[in-house]
N, C-alpha and C positions, 0 to 999 in steps of 0.2 A: 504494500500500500504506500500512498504519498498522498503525506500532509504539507499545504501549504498555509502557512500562520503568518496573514500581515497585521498590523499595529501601521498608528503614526494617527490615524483618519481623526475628524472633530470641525468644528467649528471653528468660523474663522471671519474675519473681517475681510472686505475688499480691497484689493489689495496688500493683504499679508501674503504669510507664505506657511506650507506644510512640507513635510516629509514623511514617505511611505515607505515601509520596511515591509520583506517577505521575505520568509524562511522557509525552504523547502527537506524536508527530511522523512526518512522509511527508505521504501527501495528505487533509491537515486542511481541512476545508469546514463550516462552518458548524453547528459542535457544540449541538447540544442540552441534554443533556446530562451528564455524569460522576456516577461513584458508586464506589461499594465492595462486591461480594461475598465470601461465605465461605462453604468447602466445610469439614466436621471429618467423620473418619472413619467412612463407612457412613452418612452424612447425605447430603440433598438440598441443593445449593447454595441460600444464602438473601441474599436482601438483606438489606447492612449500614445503607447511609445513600445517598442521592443527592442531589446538587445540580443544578440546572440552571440557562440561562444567565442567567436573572433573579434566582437568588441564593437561590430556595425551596430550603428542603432538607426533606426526609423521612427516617426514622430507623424502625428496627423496632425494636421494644416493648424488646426485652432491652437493647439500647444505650444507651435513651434517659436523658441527664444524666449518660452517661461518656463518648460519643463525639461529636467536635464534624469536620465535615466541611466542610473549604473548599477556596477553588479560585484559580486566579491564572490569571485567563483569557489575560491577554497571552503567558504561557508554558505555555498549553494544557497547563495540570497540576491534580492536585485530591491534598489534602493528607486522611488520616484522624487526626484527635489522638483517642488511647485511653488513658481514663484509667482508676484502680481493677480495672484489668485481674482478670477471674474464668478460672478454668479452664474454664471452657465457654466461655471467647471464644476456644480455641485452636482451631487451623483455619488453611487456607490461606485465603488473601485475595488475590481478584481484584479488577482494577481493568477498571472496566466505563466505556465510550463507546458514545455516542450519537450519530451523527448521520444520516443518509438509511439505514444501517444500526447493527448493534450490533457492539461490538469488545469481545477481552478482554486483560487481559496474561497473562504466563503464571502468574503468581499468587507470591507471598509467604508462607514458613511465618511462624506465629506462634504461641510455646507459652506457656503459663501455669502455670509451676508452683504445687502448692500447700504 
């Protein structure tokens, strides 16, 4: 099995910033990938950002030059830093694995007041 356990998510003013943590651990093989999803209500879950294990990352359009996404492969984790936070970046946030299959955590609130 694989658990993935992120932390970081809460409340926040417009323009602050958060940080999301995800720790992946059980039976970890040969990761591909990591990233970051978000669900906001009565939306389709979207991608936020991905890494993979060579270190490319990818970023969808609304995030890009506020969200920086890294990863610490030894402790099979990947970190979301969210900055200038908008009220459209609230939403739960999943933390998404890759490897022979796909894995999710069970997702993180994140609100953005304005």
């Amino acid at each position: 099995q694989v658990q993935l356990v992120e932390s970081g998510g809460g409340l926040v003013q417009a323009g602050g910033s958060l940080r999301l943590s995800c720790a992946a651990s059980g039976s970890i093989f040969r990761i591909k990938a990591m990233g970051w999803y978000r669900q906001a209500p009565g939306k389709q879950r979207e991608l936020v950002a991905t890494i993979n294990q060579g270190g490319s990352t990818n970023y969808a359009d609304a995030v890009k030059g506020r969200f920086t996404i890294s990863r610490d492969s030894a402790k099979n984790s990947v970190y979301l830093q969210m900055n200038s936070l908008k009220s459209e970046d609230t939403a739960v946030y999943y933390c998404w694995l890759l490897m022979a299959g796909v894995y999710w955590g069970q997702g993180t609130q994140v609100t953005v007041s304005s």
